[in-house]
N, C-alpha and C positions, 0 to 999 in steps of 0.2 A: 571204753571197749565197745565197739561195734556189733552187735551180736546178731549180725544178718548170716555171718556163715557158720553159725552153730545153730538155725532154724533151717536149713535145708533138707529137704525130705530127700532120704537115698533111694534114689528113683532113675530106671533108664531112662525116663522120659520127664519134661517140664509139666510140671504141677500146678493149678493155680495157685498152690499156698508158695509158690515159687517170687510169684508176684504181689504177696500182699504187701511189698514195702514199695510198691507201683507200679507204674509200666514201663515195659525194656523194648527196646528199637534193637532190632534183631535183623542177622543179614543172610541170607537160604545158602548155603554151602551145596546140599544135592536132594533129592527127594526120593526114596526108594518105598516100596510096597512092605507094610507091615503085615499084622493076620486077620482073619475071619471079623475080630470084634474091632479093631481100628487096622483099618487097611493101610493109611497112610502115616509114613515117618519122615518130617519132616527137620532136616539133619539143620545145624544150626553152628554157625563160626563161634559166636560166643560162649556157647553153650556144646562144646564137646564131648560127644558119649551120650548125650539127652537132649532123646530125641524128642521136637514136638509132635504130637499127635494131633493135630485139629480134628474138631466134631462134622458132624455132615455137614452142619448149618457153615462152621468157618470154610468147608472145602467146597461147597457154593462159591461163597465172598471171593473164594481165591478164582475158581474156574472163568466168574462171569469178569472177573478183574483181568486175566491173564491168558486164559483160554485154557483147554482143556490137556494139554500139554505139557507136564511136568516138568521134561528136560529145559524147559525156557525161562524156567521160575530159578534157576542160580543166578545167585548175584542181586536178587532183587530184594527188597528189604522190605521191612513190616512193623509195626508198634503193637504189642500184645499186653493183655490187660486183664484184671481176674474182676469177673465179674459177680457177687455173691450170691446175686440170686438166681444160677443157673438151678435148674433144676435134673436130678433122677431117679428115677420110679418115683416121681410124686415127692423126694426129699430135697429140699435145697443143701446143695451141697459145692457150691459155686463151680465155674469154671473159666478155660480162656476164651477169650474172642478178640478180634482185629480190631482195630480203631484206624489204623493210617497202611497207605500202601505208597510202592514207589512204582512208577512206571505204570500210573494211571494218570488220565489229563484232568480229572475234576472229580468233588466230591463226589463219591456214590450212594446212591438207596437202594438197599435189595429188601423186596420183601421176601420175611424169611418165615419160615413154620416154626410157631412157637410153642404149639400145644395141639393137638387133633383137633381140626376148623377152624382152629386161630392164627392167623400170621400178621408180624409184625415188622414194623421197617427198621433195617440195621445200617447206621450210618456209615461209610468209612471214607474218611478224610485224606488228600492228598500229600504223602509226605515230602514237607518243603526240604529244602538245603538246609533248614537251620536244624530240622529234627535231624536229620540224617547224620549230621555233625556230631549231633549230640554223643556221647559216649553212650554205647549201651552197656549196661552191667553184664558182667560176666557173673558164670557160676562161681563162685568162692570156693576157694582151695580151705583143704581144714584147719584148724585156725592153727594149728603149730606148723603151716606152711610158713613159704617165705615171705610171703604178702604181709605178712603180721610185723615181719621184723626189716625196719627200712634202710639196714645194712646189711642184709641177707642178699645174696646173688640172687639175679632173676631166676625165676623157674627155666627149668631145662626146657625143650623143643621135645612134643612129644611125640610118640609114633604114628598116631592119630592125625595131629596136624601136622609131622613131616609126608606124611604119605600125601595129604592133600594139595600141601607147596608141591610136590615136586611133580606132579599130576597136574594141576594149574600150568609149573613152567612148560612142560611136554607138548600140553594142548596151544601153548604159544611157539612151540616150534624151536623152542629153548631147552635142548638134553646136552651139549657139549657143557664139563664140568665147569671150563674155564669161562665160558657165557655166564651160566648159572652162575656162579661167584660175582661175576661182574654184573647181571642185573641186580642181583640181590644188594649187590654195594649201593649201588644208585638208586633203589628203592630206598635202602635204608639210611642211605646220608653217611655210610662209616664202611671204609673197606673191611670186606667178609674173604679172609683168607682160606676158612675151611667152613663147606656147608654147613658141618656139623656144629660149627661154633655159633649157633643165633638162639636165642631164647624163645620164648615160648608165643610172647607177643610182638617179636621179630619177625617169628612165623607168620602169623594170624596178619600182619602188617602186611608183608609180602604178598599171601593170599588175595587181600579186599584190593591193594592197586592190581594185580595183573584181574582180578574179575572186571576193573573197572574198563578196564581194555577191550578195546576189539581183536578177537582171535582172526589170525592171519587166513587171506583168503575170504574172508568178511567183507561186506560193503564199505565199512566203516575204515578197512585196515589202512587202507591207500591216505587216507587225512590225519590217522595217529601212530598207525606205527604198533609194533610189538618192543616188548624190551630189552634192552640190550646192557 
């Protein structure tokens, strides 16, 4: 028995005790403003409903990596990691931080503030094709989900990642139903008679190729194309 998805802390947001069975390669769906004590919620494909919150030091890493511009961070992906001995108020209580980025040209070093007159350099590493490939963990459904039983139907498509596909197709220029139907076929290798009918990581599927696209009207559009 697996018992990574009976340690999940019920949490809106990613934990480092989220990551104590390692690091997950994670892909930015959108980034919207949290409150007063973490401003920022960093929304997450694999991790639906939990949200990352990065610290000031990781929303550094991101700014000098990316710029300061949040709507340009979809799409781009990241390797996050729990490191133990973060520290607050003085107590080690671990936390997360970046290891790898995508859509940087070479390693980085930021020096970052570690403690009042202390700062120290935070390495983040360029993430190759092979990480990117890698499968990131998803949040685990609870264990008397379908994931548990491997003749159980896939999980349904949920409201959360239907609003997102269909938000993705719109911004491609893709809202006639019979389009939609037909890119999603060709994404997914298997003709999709009713939008309704795709599962959950049929969704999230769909999602990660049209982010990989150039949206129409783009410099890029004219050599790839939107989907059809």
């Amino acid at each position: 028995m697996d018992l990574t998805a009976t340690i999940i802390p019920k949490s809106d947001q990613l934990n480092s005790d989220d990551l104590m069975t390692g690091p997950v390669t994670v892909t930015i769906e959108s980034v919207s403003a949290g409150n007063a004590e973490q401003p920022v919620d960093v929304h997450l494909v694999e991790f639906p409903g939990r949200a990352y919150r990065p610290s000031k030091s990781m929303r550094r890493v991101m700014v000098a990596a990316w710029g300061k511009e949040s709507a340009a961070f979809t799409g781009h992906r990241m390797t996050l990691y729990r490191d133990p001995e973060v520290k607050f108020g003085g107590t080690v209580v671990g936390g997360i931080k970046i290891s790898h980025l995508s859509h940087i040209e070479k390693r980085m070093q930021i020096a970052l503030t570690e403690t009042r007159g202390k700062r120290k350099v935070h390495t983040v590493d360029l993430l190759t094709e092979t990480a990117q490939t890698t499968p990131a963990r998803r949040a685990p459904a609870p264990v008397d989900a379908w994931e548990t039983d491997p003749d159980a139907p896939p999980a349904p498509l949920s409201d959360h990642t239907r609003r997102q596909m269909f938000a993705e197709l719109t911004k491609h220029g893709i809202t006639d139903e019979d389009r939609q139907r037909a890119g999603m076929s060709k994404i997914l290798g298997r003709k999709i008679e009713s939008r309704g009918k795709i599962s959950e990581d049929e969704g999230r599927a769909v999602i990660l190729d049209l982010m990989g696209r150039p949206v129409p009207g783009t410099p890029d559009d004219a050599a790839e194309g939107g989907a059809s």
